[in-house]
PyMOL Python script that loads the backbone (N, CA, C, O; Angstrom):
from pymol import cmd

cmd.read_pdbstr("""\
ATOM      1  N   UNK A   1     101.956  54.398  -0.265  1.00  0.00           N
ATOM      2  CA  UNK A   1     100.784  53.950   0.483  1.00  0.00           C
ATOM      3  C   UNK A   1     101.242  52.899   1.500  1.00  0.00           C
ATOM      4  O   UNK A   1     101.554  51.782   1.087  1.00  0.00           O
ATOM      5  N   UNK A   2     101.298  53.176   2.743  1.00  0.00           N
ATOM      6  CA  UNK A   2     101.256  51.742   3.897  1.00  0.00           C
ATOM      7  C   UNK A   2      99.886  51.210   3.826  1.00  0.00           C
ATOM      8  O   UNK A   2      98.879  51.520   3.190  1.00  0.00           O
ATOM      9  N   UNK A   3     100.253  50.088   4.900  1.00  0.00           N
ATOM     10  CA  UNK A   3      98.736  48.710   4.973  1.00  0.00           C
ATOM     11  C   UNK A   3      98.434  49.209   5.560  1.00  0.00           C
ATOM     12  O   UNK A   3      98.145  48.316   6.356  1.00  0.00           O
ATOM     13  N   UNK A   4      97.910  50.827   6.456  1.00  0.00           N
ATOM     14  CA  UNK A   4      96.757  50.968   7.037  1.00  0.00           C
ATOM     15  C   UNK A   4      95.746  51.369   5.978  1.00  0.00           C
ATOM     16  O   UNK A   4      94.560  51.043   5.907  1.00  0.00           O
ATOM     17  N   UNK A   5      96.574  52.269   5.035  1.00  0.00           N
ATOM     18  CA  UNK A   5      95.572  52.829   4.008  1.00  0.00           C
ATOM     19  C   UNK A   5      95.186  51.964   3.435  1.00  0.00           C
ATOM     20  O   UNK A   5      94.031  52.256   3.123  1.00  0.00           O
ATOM     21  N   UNK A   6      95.524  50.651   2.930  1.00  0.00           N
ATOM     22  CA  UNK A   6      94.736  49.965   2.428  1.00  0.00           C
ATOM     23  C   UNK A   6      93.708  49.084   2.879  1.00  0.00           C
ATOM     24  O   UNK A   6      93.358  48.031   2.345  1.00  0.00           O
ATOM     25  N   UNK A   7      93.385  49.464   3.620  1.00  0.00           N
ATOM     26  CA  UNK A   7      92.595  48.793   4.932  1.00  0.00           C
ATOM     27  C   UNK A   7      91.557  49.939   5.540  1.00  0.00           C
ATOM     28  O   UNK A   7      90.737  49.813   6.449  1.00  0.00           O
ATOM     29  N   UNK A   8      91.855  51.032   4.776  1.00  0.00           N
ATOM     30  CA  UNK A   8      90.778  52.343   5.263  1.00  0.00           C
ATOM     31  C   UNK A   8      89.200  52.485   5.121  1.00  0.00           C
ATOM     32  O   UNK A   8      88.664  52.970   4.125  1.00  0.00           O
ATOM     33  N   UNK A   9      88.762  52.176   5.837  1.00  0.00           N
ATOM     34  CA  UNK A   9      87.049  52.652   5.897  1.00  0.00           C
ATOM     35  C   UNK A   9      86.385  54.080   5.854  1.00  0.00           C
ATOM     36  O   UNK A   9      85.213  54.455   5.818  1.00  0.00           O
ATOM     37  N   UNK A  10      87.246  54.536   5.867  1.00  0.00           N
ATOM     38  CA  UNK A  10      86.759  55.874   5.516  1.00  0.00           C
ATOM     39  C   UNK A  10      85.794  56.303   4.236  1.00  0.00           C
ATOM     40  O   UNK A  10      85.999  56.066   3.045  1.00  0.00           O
ATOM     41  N   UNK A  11      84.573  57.073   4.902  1.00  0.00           N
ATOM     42  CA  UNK A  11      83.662  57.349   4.074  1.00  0.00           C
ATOM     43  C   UNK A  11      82.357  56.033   4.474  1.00  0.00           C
ATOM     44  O   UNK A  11      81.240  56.086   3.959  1.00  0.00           O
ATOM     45  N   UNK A  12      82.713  55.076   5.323  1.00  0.00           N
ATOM     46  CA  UNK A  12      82.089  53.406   4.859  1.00  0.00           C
ATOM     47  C   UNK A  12      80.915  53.820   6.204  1.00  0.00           C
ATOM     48  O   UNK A  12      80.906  54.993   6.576  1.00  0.00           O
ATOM     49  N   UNK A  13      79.785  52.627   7.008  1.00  0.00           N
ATOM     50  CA  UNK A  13      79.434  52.704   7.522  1.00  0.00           C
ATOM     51  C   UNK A  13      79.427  51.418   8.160  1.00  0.00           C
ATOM     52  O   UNK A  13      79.649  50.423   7.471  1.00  0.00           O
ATOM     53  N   UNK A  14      79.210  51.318   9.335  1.00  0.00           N
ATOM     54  CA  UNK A  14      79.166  49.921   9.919  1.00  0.00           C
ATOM     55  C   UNK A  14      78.457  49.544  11.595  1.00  0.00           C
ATOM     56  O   UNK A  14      78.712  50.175  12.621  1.00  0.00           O
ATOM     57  N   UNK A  15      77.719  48.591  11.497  1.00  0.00           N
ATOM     58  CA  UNK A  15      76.929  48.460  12.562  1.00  0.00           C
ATOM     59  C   UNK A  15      77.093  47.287  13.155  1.00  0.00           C
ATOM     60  O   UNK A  15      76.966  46.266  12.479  1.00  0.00           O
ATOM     61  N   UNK A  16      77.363  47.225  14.339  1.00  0.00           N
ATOM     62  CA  UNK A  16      77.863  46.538  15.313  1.00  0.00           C
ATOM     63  C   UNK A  16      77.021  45.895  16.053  1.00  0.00           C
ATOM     64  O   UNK A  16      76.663  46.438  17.098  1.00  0.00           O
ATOM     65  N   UNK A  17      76.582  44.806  15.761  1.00  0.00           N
ATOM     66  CA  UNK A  17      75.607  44.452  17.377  1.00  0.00           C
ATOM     67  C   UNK A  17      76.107  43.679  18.136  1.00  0.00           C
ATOM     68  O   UNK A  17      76.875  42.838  17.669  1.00  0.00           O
ATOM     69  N   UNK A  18      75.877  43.703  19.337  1.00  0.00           N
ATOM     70  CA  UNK A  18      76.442  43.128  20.329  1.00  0.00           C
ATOM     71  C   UNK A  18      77.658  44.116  20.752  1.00  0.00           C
ATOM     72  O   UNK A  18      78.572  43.922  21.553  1.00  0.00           O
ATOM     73  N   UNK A  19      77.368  45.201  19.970  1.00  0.00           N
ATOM     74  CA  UNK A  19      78.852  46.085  20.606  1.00  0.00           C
ATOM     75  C   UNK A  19      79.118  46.611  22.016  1.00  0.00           C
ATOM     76  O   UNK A  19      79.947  47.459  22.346  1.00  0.00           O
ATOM     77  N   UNK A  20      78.334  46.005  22.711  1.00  0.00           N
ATOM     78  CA  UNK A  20      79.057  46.334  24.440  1.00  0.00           C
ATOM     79  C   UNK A  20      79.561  45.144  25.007  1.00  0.00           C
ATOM     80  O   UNK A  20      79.765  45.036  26.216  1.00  0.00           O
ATOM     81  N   UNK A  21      79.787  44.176  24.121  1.00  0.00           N
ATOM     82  CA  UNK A  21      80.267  43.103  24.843  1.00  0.00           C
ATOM     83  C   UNK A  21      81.590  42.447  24.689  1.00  0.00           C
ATOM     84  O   UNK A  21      82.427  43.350  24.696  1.00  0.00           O
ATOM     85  N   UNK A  22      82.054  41.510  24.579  1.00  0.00           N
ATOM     86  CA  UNK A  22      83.469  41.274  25.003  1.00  0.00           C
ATOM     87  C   UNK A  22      84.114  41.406  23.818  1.00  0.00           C
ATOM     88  O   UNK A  22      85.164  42.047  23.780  1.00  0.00           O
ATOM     89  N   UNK A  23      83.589  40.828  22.692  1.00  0.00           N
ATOM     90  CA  UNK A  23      84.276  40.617  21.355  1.00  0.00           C
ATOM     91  C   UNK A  23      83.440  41.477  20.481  1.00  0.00           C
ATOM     92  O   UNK A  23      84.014  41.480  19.393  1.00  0.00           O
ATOM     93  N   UNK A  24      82.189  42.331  20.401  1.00  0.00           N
ATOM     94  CA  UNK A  24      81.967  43.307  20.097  1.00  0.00           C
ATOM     95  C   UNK A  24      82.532  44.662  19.788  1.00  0.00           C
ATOM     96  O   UNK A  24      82.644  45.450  18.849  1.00  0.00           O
ATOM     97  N   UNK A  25      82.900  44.500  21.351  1.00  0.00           N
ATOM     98  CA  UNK A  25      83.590  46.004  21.853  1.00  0.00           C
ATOM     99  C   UNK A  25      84.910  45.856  20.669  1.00  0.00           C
ATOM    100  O   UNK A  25      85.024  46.745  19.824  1.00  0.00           O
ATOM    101  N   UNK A  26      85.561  45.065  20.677  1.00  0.00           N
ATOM    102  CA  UNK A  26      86.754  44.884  20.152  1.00  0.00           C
ATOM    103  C   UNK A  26      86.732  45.515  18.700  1.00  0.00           C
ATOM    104  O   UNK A  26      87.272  46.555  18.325  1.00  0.00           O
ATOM    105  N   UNK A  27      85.971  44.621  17.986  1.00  0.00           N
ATOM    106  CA  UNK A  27      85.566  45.168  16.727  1.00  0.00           C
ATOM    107  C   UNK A  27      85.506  46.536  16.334  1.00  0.00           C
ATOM    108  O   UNK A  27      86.132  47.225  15.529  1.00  0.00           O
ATOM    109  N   UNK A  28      84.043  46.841  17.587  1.00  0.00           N
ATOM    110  CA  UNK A  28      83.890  48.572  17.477  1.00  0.00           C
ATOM    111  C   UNK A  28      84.956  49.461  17.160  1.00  0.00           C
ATOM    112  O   UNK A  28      85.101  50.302  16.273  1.00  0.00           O
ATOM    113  N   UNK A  29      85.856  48.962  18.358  1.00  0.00           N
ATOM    114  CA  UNK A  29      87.380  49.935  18.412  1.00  0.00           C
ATOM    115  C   UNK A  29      88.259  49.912  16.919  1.00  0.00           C
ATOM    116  O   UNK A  29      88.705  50.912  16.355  1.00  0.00           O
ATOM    117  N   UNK A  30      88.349  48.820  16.557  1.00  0.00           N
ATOM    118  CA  UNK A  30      88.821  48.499  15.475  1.00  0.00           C
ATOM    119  C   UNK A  30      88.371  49.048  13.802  1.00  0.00           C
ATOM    120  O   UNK A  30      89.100  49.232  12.827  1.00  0.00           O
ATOM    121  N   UNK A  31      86.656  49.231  13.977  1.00  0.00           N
ATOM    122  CA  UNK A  31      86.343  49.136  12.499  1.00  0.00           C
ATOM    123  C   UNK A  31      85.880  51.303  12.997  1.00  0.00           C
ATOM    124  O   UNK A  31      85.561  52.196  12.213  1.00  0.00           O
ATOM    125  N   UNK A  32      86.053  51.367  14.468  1.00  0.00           N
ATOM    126  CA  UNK A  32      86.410  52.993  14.191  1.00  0.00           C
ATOM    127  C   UNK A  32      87.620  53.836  13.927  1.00  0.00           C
ATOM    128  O   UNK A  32      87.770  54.898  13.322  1.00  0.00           O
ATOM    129  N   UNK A  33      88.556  52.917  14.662  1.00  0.00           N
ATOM    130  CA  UNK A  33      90.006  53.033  14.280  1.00  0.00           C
ATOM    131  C   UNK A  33      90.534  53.038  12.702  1.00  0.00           C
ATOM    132  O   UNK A  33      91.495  53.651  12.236  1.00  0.00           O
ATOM    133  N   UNK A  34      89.503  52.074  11.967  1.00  0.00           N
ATOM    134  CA  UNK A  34      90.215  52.376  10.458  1.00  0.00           C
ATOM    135  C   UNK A  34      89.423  53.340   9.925  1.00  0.00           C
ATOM    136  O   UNK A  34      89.751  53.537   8.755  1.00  0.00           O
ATOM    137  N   UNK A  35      88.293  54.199  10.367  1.00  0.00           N
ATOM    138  CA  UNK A  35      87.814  55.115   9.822  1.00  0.00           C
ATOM    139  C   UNK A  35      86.228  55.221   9.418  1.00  0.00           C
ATOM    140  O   UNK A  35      85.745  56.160   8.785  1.00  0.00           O
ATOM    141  N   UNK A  36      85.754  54.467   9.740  1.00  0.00           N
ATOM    142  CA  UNK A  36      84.517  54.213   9.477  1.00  0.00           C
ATOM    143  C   UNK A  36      83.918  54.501  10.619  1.00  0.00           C
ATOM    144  O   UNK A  36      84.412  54.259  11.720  1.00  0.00           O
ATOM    145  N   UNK A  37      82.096  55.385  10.304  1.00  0.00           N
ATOM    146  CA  UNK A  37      81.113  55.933  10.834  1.00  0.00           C
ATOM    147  C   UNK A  37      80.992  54.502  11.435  1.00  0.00           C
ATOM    148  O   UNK A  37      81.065  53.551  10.656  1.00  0.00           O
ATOM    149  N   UNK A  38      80.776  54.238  13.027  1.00  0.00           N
ATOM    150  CA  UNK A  38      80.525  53.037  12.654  1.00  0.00           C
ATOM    151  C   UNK A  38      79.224  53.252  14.114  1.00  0.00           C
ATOM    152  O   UNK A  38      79.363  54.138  14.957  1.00  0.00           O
ATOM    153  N   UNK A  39      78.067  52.272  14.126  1.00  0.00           N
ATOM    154  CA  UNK A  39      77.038  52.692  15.024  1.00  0.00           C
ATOM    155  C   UNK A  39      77.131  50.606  16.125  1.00  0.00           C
ATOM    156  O   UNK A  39      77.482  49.480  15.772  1.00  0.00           O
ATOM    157  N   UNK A  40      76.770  51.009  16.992  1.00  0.00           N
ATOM    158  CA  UNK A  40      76.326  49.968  17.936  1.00  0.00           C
ATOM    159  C   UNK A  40      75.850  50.135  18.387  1.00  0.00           C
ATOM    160  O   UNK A  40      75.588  51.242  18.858  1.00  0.00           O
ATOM    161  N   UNK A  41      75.115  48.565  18.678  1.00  0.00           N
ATOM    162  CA  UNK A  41      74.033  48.258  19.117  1.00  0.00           C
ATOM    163  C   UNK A  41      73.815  47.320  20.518  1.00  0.00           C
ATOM    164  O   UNK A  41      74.531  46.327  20.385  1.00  0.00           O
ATOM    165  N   UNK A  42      73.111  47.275  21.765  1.00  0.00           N
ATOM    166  CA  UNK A  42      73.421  46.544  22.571  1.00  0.00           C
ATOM    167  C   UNK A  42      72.152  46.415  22.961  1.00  0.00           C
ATOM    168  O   UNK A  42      71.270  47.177  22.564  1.00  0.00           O
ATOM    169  N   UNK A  43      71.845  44.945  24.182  1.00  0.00           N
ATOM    170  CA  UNK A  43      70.437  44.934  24.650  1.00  0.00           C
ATOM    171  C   UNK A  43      70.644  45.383  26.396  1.00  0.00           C
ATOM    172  O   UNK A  43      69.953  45.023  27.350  1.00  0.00           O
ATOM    173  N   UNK A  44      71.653  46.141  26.380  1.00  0.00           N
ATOM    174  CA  UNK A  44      72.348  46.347  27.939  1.00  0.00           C
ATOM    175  C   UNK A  44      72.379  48.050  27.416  1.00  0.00           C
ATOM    176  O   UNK A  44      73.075  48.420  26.470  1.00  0.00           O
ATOM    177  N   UNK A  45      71.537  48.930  28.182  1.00  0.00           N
ATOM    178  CA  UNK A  45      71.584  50.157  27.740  1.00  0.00           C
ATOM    179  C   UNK A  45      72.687  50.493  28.166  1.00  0.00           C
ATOM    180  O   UNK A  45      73.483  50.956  27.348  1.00  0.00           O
ATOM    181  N   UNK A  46      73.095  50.365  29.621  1.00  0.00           N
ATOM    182  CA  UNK A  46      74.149  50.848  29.999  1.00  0.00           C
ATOM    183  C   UNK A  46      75.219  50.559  29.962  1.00  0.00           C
ATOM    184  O   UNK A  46      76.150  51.246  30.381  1.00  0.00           O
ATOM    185  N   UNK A  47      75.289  49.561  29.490  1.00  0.00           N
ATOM    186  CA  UNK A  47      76.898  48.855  29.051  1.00  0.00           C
ATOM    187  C   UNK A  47      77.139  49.447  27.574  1.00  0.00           C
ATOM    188  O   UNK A  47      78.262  49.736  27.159  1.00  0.00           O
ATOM    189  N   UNK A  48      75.659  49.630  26.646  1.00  0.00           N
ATOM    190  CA  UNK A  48      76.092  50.717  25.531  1.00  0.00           C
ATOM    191  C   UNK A  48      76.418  52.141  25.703  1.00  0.00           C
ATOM    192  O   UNK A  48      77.338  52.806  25.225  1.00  0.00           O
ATOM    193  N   UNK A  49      75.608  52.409  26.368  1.00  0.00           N
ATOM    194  CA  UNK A  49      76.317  53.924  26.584  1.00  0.00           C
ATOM    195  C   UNK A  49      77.767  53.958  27.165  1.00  0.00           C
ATOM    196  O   UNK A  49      78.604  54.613  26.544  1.00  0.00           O
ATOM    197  N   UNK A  50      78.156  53.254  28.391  1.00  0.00           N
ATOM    198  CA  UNK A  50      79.277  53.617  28.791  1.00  0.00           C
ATOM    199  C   UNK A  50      80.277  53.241  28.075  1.00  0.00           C
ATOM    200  O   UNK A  50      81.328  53.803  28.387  1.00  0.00           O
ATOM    201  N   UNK A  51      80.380  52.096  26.769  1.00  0.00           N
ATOM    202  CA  UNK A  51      81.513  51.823  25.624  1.00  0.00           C
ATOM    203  C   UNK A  51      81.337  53.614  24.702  1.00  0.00           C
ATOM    204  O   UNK A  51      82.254  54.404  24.475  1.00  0.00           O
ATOM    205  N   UNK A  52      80.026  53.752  24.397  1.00  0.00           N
ATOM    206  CA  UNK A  52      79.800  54.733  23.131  1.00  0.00           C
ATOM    207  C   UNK A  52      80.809  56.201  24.140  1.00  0.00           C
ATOM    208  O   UNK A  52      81.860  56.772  23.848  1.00  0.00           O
ATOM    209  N   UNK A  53      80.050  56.332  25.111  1.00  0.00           N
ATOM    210  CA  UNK A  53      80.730  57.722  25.908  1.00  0.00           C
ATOM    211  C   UNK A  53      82.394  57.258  25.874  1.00  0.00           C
ATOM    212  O   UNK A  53      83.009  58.271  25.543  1.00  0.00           O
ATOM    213  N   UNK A  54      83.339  56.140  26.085  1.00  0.00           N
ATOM    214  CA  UNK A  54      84.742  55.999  26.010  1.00  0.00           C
ATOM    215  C   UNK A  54      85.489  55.745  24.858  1.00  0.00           C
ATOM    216  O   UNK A  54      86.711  55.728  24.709  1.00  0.00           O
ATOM    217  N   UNK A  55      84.448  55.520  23.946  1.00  0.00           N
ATOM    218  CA  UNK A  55      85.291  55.515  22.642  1.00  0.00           C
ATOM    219  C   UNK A  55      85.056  57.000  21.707  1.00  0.00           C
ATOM    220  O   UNK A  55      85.918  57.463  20.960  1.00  0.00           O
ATOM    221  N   UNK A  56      83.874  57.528  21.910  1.00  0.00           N
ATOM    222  CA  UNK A  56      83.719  59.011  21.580  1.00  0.00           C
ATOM    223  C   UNK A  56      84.832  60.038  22.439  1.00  0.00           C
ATOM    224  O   UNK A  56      85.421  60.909  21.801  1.00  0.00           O
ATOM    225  N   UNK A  57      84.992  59.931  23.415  1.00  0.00           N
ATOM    226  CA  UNK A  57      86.587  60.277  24.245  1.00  0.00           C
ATOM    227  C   UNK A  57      87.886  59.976  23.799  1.00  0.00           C
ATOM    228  O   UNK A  57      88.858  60.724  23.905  1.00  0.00           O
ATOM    229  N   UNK A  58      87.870  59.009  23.365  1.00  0.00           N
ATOM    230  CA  UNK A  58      89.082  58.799  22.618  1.00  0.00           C
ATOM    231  C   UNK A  58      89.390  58.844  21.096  1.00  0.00           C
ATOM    232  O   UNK A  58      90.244  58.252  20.436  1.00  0.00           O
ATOM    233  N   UNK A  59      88.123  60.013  20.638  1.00  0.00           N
ATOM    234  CA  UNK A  59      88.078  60.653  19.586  1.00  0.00           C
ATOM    235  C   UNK A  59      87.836  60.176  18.480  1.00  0.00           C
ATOM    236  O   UNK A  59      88.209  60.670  17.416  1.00  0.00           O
ATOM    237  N   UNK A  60      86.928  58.761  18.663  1.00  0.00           N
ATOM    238  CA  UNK A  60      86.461  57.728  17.472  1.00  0.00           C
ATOM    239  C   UNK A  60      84.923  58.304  17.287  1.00  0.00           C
ATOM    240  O   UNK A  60      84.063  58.528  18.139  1.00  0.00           O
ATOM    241  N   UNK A  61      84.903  58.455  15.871  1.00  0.00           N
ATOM    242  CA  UNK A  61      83.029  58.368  15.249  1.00  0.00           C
ATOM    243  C   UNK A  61      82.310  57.474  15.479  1.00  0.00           C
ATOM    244  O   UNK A  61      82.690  56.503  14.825  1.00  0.00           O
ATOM    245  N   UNK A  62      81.302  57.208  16.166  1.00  0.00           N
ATOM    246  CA  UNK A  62      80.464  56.062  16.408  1.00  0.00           C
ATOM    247  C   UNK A  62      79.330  56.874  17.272  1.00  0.00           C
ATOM    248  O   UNK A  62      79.381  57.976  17.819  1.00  0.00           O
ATOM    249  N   UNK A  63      78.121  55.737  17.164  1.00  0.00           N
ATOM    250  CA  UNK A  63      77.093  56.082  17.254  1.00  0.00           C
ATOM    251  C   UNK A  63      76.180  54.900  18.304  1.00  0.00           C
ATOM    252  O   UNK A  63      76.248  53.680  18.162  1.00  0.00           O
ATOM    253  N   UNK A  64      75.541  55.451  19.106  1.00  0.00           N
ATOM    254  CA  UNK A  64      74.769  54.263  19.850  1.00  0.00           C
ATOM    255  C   UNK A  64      73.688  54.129  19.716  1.00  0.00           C
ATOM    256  O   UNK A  64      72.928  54.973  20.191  1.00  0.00           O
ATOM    257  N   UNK A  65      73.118  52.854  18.916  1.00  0.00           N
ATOM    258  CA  UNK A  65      71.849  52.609  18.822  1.00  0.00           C
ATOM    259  C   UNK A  65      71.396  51.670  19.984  1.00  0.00           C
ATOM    260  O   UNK A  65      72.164  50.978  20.651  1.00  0.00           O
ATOM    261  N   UNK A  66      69.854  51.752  20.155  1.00  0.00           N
ATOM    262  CA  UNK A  66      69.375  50.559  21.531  1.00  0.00           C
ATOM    263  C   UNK A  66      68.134  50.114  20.779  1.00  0.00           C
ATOM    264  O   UNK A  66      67.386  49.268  21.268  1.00  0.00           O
TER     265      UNK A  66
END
""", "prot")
cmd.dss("prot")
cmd.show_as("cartoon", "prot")
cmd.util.cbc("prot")
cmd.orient("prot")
């Protein structure tokens, strides 16, 4: 087993608010990167959609809530 697997979210869920923003975004990438469904949330529609549309491109699960 390496330290990513132990660090795996897979199966988990996780919701993000503030996820279009500077230190949001970061997270997002991160807690989809270890595997987890993970959804965000923003009060900037379009700054959520255009994170949700580039991280769904780069083949991460996540979800955009408003």
């Amino acid at each position: 087993m390496n330290v990513l697997e132990s660090f795996s979210l897979k199966g988990k869920v996780a919701l993000v608010t503030g996820g279009a923003g500077l230190y949001g975004r970061q997270i997002v990438e991160a807690l989809a990167e270890a595997g987890a469904e993970t959804y965000i949330a923003s009060r900037n529609l379009d700054s959520l959609q255009k994170v949700a549309k580039e991280e769904v491109e780069r083949g991460q699960r996540l979800r955009p809530v408003w």
